[in-house]
C-alpha positions in Angstrom: 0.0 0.0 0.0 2.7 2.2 0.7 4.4 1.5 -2.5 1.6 2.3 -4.5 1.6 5.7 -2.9 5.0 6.4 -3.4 4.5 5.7 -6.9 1.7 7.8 -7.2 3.8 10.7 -5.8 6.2 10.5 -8.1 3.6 9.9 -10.9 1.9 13.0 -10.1 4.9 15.0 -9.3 6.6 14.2 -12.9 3.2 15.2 -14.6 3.0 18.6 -12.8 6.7 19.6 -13.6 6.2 18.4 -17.5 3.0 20.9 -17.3 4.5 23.2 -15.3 8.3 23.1 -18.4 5.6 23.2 -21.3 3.4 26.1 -19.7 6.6 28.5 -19.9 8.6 26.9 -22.7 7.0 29.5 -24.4 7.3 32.7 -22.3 9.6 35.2 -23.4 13.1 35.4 -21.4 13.7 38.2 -19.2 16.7 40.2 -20.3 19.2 42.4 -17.8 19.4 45.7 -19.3 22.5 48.5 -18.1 22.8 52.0 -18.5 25.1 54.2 -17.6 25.2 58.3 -18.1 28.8 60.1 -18.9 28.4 64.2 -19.4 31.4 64.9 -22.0 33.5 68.1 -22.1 32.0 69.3 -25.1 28.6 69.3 -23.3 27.7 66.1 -25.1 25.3 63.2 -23.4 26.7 59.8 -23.3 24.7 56.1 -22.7 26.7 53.6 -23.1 23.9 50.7 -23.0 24.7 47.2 -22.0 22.1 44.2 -22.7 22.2 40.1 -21.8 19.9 37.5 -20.7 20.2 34.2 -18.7 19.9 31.4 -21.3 19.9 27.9 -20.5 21.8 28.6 -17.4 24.6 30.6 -19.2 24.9 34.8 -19.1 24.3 35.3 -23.1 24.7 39.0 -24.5 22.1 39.7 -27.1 23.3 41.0 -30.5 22.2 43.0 -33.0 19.2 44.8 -30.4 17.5 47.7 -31.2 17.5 50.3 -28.1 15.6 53.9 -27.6 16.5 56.4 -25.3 13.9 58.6 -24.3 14.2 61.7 -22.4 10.7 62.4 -20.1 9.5 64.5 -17.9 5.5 65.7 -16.6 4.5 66.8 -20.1 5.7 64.1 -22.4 8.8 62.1 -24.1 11.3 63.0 -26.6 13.1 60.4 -28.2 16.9 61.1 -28.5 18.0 58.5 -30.5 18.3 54.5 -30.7 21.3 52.2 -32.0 22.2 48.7 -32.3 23.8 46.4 -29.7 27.2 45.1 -31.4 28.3 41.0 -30.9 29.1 41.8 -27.4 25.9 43.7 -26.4 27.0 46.7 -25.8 26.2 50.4 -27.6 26.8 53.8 -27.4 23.9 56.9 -28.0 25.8 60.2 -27.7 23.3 62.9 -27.7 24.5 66.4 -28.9 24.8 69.2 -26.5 22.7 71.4 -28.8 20.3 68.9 -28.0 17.1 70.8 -26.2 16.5 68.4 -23.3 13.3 68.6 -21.4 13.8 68.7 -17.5 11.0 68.0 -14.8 10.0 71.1 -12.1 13.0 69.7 -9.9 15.3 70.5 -12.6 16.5 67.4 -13.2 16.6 65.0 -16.5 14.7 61.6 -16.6 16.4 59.4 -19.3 14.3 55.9 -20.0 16.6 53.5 -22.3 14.1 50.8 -23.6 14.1 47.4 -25.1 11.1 46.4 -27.3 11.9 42.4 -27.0 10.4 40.0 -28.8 9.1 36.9 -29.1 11.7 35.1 -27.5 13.3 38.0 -25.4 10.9 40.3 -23.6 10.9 43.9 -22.9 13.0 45.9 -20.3 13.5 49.7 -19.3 16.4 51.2 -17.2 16.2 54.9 -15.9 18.3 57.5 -14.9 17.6 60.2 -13.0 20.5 63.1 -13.0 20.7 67.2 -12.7 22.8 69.1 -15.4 26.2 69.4 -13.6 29.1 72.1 -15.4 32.9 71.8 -14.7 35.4 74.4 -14.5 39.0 74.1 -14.7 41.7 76.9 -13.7 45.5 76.5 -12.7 47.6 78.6 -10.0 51.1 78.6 -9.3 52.6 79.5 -6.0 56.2 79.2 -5.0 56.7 76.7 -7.9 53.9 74.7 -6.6 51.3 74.4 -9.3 47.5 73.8 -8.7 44.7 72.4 -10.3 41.2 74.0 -9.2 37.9 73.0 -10.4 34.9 74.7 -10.2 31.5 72.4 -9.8 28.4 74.2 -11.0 24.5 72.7 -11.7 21.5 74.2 -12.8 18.5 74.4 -10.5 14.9 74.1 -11.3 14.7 77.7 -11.5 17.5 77.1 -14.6 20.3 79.2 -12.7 23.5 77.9 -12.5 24.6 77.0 -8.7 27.9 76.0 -7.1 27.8 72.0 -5.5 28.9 71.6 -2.1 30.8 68.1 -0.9 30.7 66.3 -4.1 33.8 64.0 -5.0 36.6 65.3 -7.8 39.0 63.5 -8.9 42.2 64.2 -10.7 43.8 62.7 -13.8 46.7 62.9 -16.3 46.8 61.2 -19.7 49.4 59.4 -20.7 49.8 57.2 -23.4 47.8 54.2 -22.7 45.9 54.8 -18.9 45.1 57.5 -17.2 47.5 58.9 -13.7 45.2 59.6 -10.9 47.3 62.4 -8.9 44.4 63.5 -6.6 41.1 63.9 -5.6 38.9 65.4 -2.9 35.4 67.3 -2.2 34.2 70.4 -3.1 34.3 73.0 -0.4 31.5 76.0 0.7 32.3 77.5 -2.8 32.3 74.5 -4.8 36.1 74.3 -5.8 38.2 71.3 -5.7 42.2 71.2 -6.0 45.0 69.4 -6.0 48.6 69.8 -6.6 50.3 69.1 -10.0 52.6 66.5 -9.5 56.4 68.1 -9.7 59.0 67.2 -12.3 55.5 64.9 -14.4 57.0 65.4 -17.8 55.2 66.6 -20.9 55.9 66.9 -24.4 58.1 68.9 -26.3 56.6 72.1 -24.8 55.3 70.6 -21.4 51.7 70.5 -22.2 49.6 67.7 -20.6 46.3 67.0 -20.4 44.7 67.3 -17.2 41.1 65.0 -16.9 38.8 66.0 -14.0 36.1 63.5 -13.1 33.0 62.9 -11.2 32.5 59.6 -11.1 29.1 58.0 -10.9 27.4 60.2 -8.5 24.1 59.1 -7.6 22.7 62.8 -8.5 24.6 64.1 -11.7 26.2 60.5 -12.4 29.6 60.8 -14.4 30.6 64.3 -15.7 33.9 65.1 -17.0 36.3 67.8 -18.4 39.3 67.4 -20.3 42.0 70.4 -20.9 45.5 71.1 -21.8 47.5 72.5 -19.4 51.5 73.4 -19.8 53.0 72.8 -16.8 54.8 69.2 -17.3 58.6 69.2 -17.7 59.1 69.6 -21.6 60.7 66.3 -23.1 64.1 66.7 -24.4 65.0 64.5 -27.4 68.6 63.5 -27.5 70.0 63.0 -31.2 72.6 60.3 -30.7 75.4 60.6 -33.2 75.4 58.1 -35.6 78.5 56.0 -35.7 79.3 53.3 -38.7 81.7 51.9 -40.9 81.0 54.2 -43.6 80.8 57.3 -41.3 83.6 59.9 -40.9 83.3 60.0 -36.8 84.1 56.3 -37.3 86.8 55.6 -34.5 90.5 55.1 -36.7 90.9 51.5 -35.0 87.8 50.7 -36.5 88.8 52.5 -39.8 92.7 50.9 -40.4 91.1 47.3 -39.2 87.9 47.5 -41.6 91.2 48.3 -44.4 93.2 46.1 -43.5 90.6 43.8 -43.2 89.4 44.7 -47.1 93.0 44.5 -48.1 93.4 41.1 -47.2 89.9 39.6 -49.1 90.8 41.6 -52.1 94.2 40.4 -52.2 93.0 36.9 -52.3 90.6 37.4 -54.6 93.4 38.9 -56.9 95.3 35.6 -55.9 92.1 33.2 -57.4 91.8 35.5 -60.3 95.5 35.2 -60.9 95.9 31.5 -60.3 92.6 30.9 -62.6 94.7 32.4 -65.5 97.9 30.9 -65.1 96.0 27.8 -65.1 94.0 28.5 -68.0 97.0 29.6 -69.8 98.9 26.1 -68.9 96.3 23.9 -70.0 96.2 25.5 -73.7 99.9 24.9 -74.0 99.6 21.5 -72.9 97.3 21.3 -75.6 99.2 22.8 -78.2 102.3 20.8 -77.6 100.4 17.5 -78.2 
């Protein structure tokens, strides 16, 4: 008796989970979509978009995805643009700074980055929620300490521009393949940030750098950053070596009387063959003429 229930149980069990596989074999899978918001120093809006789903177990990014961003506020939307995930499902919408944006009363901008889906992949939406944020750079130089200011400015809902208190600025350099963090700290009462240009840093030719100032991923005006020259690296002096070769006339003279010596000798021996090729040549048509 209590076999036959057991093997009723697992009867019953096996139906309900082939129902329960067939019922949503056919639902659409739920994707992961990413967004991320990047002011430029030209004023231009960037979203790099990022978008995958969970197949069979396994993270799979979706290729080839079509993606609107939307910017939307109390009165409406206004589409900004859409673009194309590549093979690693990844894009990039930069919106134009001369752009008009529409802002809610707070002053902020709400972006919506969308996914349509379809039949096998269903829909998603990300948000982001930032205020316009403005940097200015300056430099100073006191007793041959140099100094890096920047200014932190965003617009309130009243559209006038306003300095940011205690928000996090950090300090770069570019180089060649990464960039040189060389300091980073809040904004004080006036919103100015500073930090100290790192002594003897060399430049180019002329000493110019490029100083990057960041604000990285803040919660209210996400990732702004500005990007300016600045002259105050050590200029790069390029040494001309001489050139020194066989054939050159700041040759050492051991190198010169060994390299004609050295020539002397081959060309004497070649002389030699030459020489000895003759005579023989010469030999064997007497030899012949004589018999």
């Amino acid at each position: 008796m209590i076999i036959n229930k057991i093997y009723t149980f697992i009867l019953l069990s096996a139906l309900l989970s082939g129902f329960g596989h067939s019922a949503f074999a056919d639902e659409p899978v739920h994707p992961q979509l990413g967004a991320t918001y990047v002011k430029l120093t030209d004023g231009t809006k960037s979203f790099a978009i990022s978008l995958s789903a969970r197949i069979d177990d396994k993270r799979v990014n979706i290729e080839n995805a079509p993606l609107t961003v939307f910017a939307v506020n109390e009165t409406g939307r206004k589409q900004l643009g859409s673009v194309n995930t590549n093979r690693s499902g990844k894009a990039v919408l930069n919106v134009s700074p001369d752009q008009q944006l529409p802002a809610d009363k707070d002053g902020f901008y709400n972006f919506e980055v969308q996914y349509a889906g379809n039949t096998k992949i269903g829909n998603a939406t990300r948000t982001i929620h930032v205020q316009d944020a403005f940097l200015e750079m300056s430099f100073s130089e006191k007793d041959s300490t140099k100094n890096i200011l920047v200014k932190v400015m965003a617009v309130n809902n009243k559209g006038v521009k306003t300095v940011v208190k205690e928000v996090p600025v950090d300090f770069y350099i570019k180089r060649l393949f990464c960039l040189y963090r060389f300091g980073g700290e809040k904004t004080d009462s006036a919103g100015v940030a500073n930090a100290d240009f790192p002594k003897n840093m060399p430049g180019d030719t002329t000493g110019k750098v490029v100083i990057v100032a960041k604000i990285l991923e803040n919660d209210t005006y996400g990732t702004v950053e500005l990007v300016k020259d600045y002259k105050g690296g050590s200029p790069l002096v390029i040494e001309h070596k001489a050139k020194r070769g066989l054939g050159d006339t700041d040759a050492p003279l051991w190198m010169v009387y060994t390299l004609l010596v050295l020539l002397s000798g081959v060309w004497c021996h070649v002389i030699y063959v030459i020489s000895l090729v003759i005579r023989i040549n010469i030999a064997g048509k007497r030899a012949r003429q004589g018999a």
